[in-house]
C-alpha positions in Angstrom: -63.4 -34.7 76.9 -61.5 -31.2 76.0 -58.7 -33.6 75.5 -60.0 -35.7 73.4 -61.8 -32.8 71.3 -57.9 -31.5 70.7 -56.2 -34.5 69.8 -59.3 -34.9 67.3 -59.1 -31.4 65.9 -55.5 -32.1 65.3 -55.4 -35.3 63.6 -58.2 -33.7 61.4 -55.8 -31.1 60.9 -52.6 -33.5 60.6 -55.0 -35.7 57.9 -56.3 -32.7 55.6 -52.5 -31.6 55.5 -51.4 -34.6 53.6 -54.4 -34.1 51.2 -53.4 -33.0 47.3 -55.9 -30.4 47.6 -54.1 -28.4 50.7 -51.2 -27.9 48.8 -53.2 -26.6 45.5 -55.1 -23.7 47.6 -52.1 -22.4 49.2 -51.4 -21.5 45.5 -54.2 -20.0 44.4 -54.7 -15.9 43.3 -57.3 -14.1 45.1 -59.4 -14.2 41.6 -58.6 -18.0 41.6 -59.5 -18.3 45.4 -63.1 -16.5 44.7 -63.8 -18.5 41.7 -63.5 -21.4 43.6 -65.3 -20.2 46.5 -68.0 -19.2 44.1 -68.1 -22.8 42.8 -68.3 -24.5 46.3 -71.0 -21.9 47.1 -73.3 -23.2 43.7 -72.5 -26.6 44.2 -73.8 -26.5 48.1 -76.7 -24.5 47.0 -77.5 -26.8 43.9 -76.9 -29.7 46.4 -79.6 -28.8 48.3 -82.3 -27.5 45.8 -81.5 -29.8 42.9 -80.1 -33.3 44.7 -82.0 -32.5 47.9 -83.4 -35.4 50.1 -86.8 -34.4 49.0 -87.8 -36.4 46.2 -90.9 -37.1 44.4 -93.0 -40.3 45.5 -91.9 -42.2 42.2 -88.3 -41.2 42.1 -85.0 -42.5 42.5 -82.8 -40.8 45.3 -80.3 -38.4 43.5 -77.4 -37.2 44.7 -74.0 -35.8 43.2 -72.2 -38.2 40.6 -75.4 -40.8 40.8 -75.4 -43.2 37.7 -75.2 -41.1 34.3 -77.9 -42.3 33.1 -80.5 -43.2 35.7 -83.7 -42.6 35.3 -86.5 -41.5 33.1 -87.0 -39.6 29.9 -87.8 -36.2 30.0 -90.9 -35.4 27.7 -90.8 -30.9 28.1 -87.8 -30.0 28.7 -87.4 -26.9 31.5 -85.9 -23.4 31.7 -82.2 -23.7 32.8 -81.8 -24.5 36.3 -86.2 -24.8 36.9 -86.4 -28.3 38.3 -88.8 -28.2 41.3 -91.3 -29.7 39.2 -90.1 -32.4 37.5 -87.0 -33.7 39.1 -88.6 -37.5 39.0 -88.9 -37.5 35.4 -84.9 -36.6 34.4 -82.6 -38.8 34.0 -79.0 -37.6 35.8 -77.8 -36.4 33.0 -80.3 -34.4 31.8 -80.3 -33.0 35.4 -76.6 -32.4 35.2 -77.3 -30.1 32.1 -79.8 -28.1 34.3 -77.5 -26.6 36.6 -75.4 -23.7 37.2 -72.1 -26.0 37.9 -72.2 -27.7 34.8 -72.6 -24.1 32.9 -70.0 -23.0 34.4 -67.8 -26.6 33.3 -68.9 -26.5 30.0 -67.8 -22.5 29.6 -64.2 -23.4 31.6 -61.1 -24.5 29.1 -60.1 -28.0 29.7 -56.9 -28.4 27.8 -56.0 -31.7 26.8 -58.4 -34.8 26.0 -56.0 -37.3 26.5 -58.2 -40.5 25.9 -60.4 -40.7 22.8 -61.3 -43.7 20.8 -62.0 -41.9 17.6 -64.2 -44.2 16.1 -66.9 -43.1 19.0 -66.8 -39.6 19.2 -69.3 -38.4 17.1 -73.0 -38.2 18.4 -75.6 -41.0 16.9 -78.0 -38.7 15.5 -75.2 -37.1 13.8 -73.4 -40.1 12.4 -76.4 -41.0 11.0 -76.8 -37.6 9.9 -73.4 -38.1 8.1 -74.0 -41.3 6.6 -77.6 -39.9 4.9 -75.8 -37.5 3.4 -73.9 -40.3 0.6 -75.7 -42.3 -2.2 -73.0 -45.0 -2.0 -73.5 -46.1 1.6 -76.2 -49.1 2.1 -77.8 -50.7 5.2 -78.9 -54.7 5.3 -79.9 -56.8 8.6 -80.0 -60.8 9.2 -83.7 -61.1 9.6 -87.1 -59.7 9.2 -87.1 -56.3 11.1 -90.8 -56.6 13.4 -91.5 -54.8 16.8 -90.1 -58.1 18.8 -86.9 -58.1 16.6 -85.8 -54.5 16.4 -84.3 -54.5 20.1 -82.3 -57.7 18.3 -81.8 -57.1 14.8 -78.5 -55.3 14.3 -78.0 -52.9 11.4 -74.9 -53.5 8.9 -73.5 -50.4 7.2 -71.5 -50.3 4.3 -70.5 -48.1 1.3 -70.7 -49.8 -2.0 -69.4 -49.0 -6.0 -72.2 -47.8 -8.0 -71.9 -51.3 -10.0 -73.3 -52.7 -7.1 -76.0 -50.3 -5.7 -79.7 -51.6 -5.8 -82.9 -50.7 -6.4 -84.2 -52.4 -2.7 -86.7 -50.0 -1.2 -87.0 -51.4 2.1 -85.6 -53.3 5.0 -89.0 -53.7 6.2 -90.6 -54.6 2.9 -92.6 -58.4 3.1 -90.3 -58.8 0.0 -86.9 -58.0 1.6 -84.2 -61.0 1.7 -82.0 -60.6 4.6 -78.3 -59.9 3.9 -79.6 -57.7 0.3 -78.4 -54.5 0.2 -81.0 -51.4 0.9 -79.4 -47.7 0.0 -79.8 -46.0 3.6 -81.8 -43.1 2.2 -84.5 -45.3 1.0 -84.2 -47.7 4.0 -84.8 -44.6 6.3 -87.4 -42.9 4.0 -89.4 -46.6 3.3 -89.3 -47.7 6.6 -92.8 -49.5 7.9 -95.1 -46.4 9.4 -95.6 -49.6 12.6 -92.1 -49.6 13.2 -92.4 -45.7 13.7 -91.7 -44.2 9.8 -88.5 -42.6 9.3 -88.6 -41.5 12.9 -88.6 -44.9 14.0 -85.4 -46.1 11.8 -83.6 -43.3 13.4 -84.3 -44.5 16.9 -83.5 -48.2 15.7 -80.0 -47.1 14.6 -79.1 -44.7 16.8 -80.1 -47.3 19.6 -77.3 -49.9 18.4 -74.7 -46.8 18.5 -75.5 -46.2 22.1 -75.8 -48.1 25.6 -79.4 -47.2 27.1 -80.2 -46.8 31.1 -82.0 -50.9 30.8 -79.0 -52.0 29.3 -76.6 -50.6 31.9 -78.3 -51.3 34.8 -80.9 -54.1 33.8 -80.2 -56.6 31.3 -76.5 -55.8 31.0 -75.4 -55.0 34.6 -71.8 -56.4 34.8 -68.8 -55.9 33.0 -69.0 -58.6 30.7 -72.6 -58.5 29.8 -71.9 -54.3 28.8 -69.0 -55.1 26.8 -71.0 -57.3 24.8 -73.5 -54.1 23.7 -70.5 -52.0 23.4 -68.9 -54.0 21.2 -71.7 -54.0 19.2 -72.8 -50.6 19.2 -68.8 -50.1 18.0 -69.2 -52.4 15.1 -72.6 -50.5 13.5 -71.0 -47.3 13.7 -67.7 -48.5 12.0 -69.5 -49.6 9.1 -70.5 -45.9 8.2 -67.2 -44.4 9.7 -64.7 -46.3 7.6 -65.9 -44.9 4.2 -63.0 -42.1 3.8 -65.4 -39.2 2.6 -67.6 -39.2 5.6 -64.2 -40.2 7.6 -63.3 -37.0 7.1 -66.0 -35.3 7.8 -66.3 -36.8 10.8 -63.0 -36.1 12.7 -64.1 -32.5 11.9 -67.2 -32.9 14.0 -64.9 -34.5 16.3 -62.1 -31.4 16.3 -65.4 -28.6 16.3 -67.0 -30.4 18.9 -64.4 -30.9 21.2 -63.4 -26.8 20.8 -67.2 -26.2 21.5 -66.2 -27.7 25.1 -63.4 -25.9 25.7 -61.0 -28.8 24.3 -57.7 -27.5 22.4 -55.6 -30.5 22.0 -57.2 -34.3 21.7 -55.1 -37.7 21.3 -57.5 -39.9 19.8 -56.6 -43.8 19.5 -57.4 -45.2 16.5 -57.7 -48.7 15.0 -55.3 -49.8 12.3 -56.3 -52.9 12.2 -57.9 -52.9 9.0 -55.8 -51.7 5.8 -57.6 -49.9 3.8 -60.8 -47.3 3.6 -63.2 -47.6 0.8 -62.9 -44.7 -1.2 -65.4 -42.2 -2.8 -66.3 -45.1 -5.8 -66.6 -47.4 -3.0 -63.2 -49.4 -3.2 -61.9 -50.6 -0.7 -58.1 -49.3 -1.4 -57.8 -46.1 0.8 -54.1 -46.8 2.7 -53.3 -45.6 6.2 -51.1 -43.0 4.5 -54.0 -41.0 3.1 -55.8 -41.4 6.4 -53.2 -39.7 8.0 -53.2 -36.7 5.4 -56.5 -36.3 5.8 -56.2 -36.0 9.6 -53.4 -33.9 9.4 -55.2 -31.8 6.5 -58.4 -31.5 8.9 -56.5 -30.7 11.5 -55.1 -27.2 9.7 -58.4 -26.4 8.3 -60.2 -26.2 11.9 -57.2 -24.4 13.3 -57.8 -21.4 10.8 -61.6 -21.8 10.7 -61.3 -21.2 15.3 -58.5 -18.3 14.2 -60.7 -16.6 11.9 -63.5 -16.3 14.5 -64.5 -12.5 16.2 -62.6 -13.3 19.3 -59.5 -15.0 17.1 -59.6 -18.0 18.7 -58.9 -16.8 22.4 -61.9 -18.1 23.8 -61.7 -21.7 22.1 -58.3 -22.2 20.9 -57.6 -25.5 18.8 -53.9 -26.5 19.5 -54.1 -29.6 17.1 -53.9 -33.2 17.1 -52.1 -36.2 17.7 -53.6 -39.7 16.7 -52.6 -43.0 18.7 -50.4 -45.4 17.2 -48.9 -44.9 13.8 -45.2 -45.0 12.8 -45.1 -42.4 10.1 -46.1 -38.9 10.2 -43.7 -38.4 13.2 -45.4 -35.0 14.4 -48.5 -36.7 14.6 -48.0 -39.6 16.3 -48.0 -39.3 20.3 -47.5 -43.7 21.0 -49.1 -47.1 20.6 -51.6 -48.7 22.8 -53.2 -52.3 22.7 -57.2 -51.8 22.8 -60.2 -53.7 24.2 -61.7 -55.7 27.3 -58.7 -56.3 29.0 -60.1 -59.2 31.0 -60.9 -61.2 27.5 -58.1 -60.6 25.4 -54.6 -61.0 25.7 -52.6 -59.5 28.4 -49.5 -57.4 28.1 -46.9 -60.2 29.0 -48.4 -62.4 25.6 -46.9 -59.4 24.0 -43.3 -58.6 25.8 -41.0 -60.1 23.9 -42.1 -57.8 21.0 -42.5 -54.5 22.5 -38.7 -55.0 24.1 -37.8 -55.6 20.4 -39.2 -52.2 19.5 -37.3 -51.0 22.3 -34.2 -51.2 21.2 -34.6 -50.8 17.8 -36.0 -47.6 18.5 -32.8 -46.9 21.1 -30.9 -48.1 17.7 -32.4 -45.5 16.1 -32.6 -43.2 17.5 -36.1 -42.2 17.8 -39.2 -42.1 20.1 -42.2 -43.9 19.5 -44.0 -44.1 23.4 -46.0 -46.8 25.1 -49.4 -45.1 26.6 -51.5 -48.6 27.3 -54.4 -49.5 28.5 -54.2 -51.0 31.6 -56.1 -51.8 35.3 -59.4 -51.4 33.6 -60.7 -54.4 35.6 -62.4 -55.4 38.9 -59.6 -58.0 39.3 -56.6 -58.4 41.4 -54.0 -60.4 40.3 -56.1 -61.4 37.4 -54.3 -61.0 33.8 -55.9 -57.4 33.7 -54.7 -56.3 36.6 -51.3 -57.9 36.0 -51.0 -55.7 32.8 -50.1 -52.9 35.4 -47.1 -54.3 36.0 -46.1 -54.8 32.4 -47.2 -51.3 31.4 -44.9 -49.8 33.8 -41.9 -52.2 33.2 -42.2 -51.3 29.5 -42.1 -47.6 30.3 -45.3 -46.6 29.5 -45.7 -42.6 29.5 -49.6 -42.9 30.4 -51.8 -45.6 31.8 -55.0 -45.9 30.5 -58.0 -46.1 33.2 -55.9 -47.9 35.9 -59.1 -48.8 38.0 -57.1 -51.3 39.7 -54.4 -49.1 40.4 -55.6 -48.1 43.9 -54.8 -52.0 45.2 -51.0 -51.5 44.2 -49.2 -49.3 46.8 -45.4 -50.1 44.8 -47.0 -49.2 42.1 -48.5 -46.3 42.5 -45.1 -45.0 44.0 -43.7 -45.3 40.6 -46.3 -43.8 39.3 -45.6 -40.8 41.6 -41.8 -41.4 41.0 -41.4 -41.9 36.9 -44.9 -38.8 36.4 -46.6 -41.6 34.5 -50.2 -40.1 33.9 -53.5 -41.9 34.8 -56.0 -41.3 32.0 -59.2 -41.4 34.5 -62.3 -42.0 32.4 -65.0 -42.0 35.4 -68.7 -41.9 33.2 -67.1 -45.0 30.9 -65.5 -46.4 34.4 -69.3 -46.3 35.4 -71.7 -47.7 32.6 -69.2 -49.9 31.9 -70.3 -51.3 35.4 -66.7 -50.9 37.2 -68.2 -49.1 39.6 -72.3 -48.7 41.0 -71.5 -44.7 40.7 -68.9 -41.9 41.5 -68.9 -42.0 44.8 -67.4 -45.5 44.7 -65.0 -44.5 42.0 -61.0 -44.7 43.3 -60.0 -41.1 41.7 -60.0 -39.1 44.7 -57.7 -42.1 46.4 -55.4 -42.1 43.6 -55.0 -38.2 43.8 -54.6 -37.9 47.2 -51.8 -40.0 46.7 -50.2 -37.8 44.9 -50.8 -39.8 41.4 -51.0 -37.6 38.2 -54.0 -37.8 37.0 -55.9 -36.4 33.2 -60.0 -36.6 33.2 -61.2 -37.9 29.6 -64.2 -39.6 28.3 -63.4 -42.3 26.5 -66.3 -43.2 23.9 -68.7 -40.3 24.5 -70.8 -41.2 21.6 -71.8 -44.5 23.0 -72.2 -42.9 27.0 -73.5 -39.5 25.9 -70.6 -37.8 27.9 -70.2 -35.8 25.0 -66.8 -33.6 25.3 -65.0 -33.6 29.0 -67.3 -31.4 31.0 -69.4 -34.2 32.1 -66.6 -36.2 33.3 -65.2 -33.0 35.3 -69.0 -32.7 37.0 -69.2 -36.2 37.9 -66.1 -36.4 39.5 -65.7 -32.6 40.9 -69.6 -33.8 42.4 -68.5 -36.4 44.4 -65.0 -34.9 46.0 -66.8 -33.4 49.0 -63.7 -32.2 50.5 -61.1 -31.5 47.6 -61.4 -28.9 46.2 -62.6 -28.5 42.2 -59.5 -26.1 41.6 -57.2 -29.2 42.2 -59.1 -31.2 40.1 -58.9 -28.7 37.0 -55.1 -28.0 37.6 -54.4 -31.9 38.2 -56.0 -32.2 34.3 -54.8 -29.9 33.1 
């Protein structure tokens, strides 16, 4: 048996050696090294008093990097870190916000935030918020608006020229004609008192904007079935983003926010696929090349607003900017990516013959204008999704978005490895989205430990509620048992 018991210490030893996380804490300072002995020492200690085996009679189990958003409401919030009391009526993220760990994530700096759909970044409540704020943008629905239909109903926004604002006071008037026009201000404020008064339109709207714990895991509990609220919630919220005036106001809320978290330097994709804004008189005639001054113009007045704080900007620096697919505005553009549910649209290969095009014209050129595309963000292998791995990389994609499928691809991961293409890792989105039943099950620790670069992000915050990144670090820093969280952030960062 003392035999044995050394050839098993050994290959334990022989095994951890050949982790990514061995290397990393040979490297560390001695302040680094207690840091992240004083993070291990939280996390054990939370992991007993806060996820402990000791639940309440009508609670789920939790545990480190559950489901984001299991479980129930929480009606009186708690003192920071209090939970004994009440741990069966949180849901996991408000439990996350409870403890010590996550104060310390949401404190750390995070550098980059490499994957960012820009058109859900911004909170619901403050979206809305936004969109209150101008006479010119309207609300309608497709049928009457009752308790039954509310959960079905979907809210059209829209900013309209004063020639064609009306006078309609209500969506839930007995008068109202579906499809008319209602001015949101008086659609909130007019609102039936049994549908819950202003209160209640809130909740209604910022409901589409969102996916909810009984859509992820009840009535929409596949990857399909989600994408089909997604979808959704992305189409309501573009209605109100896509007037230019609140545009702008809303990739400052987007900049300050991310700062608030630590963030200094975002990539957010964005859609070009319509051409034009509506303007300020409601027109639609705003061009991408005013969208991308804007940006650009945002982008300098948060830089001085962070360098003109007391601590000059030391503690939150804001290092700019770069938006996702454009071809002017050189020092903003960072690449182009194709967007959506991979396993329903198009794969890569439909779309070779064109990207080689751009290829060498851009060789002819003389300039750079990078690949960083989606791909892998499927359960598949050797489905059309997963296939789009292969393209990505024989295209020479700088960055692969999400690669879940990654892990099944030995070859390719080597290249990976070999060429430093990045893996933009968004575990919360990987979740709801229902690629996998939580973190435990998520392939990140498998794809680091292979030595694959990797860059945490969050995707579409707005619509999980992993607002910023420090979410996305707890979940996956929760469920890493034996790497340690120092890796992680240097890995990201």
């Amino acid at each position: 048996m003392e035999d044995y018991l050394f050839k098993r210490q050994n290959l334990i030893i022989e095994d951890r050696a050949k982790r990514v996380d061995r290397n990393t804490t040979h490297k560390l300072s001695h302040e680094e090294s207690r840091a992240d002995d004083l993070l291990k020492r939280i996390r054990k200690e939370e992991g007993e008093t806060i996820w402990g085996k000791e639940q309440l009679h009508d609670s789920e189990q939790l545990f480190p990097g559950m489901e984001f958003l299991t479980g129930k409401s929480l009606v009186d919030p708690l003192p920071l870190y209090n939970l004994a009391q009440s741990r069966a009526t949180m849901p996991a993220r408000d439990t996350i916000l409870r403890t010590k760990v996550y104060d310390i994530l949401s404190h750390m700096p995070k550098g980059g935030l490499l994957h960012l759909h820009l058109g859900m970044v911004v909170r619901a409540d403050k979206l809305l918020k936004l969109g209150l704020q101008y006479p010119a943008m309207h609300v309608r629905v497709s049928a009457p608006l009752t308790t039954e239909t509310l959960g079905t109903v979907q809210p059209t926004f829209r900013a309209l020229p004063p020639e064609l604002w009306t006078a309609h006071p209500s969506l839930t008037d007995a008068l109202y004609v579906p499809g008319s026009w209602v001015p949101l201000q008086s659609a909130r404020n007019n609102f039936s008192k049994a549908l819950g008064g202003p209160a209640g339109f809130d909740r209604w709207v910022t409901d589409w904007m969102v996916i909810n714990p009984s859509e992820a895991y009840g009535t929409h509990n596949s990857p399909d079935k989600i994408w089909s609220k997604f979808g959704a919630a992305s189409s309501v919220s573009a209605g109100m983003i896509f007037y230019f005036p609140l545009w702008i106001e809303y990739v400052r809320e987007v900049f300050l926010s991310s700062v608030e978290d630590g963030i200094s330097y975002v990539e957010p994709r964005f859609m070009f696929g319509i051409k034009h804004m509506t303007g300020e008189d409601g027109k639609e005639d705003v061009p991408h090349r005013a969208w991308l001054r804007a940006y650009e113009q945002v982008i300098a007045e948060v830089k001085a607003s962070v360098a003109a704080r007391p601590d000059g900007g030391t503690t939150s620096k804001f290092l700019g900017s770069k938006i996702i697919y454009s071809r002017e505005f050189p020092h903003l553009v960072a690449g182009f990516d194709l967007v959506g549910h991979e396993d329903l649209l198009r794969p890569l290969i439909y779309y070779a013959e064109p990207f080689l095009r751009s290829l060498a014209k851009q060789r002819e050129c003389g300039v750079q204008f990078p690949f960083v595309f989606h791909a892998g963000e499927t359960l598949g292998d050797g489905s059309a999704a997963d296939m789009n791995l292969y393209d990505a990389i024989l295209l020479g994609t700088k960055r692969i978005g999400h690669g879940f499928s990654l892990i099944k691809h030995p070859r390719l991961m080597e290249l990976c490895k070999e060429r430093k293409i990045c893996v933009e890792v968004c575990p919360i989105s990987n979740e709801i989205l229902r690629y996998c039943g939580s973190m435990p099950m998520h392939p990140l620790p498998a794809l680091m430990n292979q030595g694959v670069h990797v860059a945490l992000c969050s995707d579409d915050p707005a619509v999980f509620g992993n607002m910023g990144l420090s979410f996305d670090f707890f979940q996956a820093s929760a469920y890493m048992l034996f790497s340690d969280s120092a890796d992680l952030i240097s890995n990201d960062s």
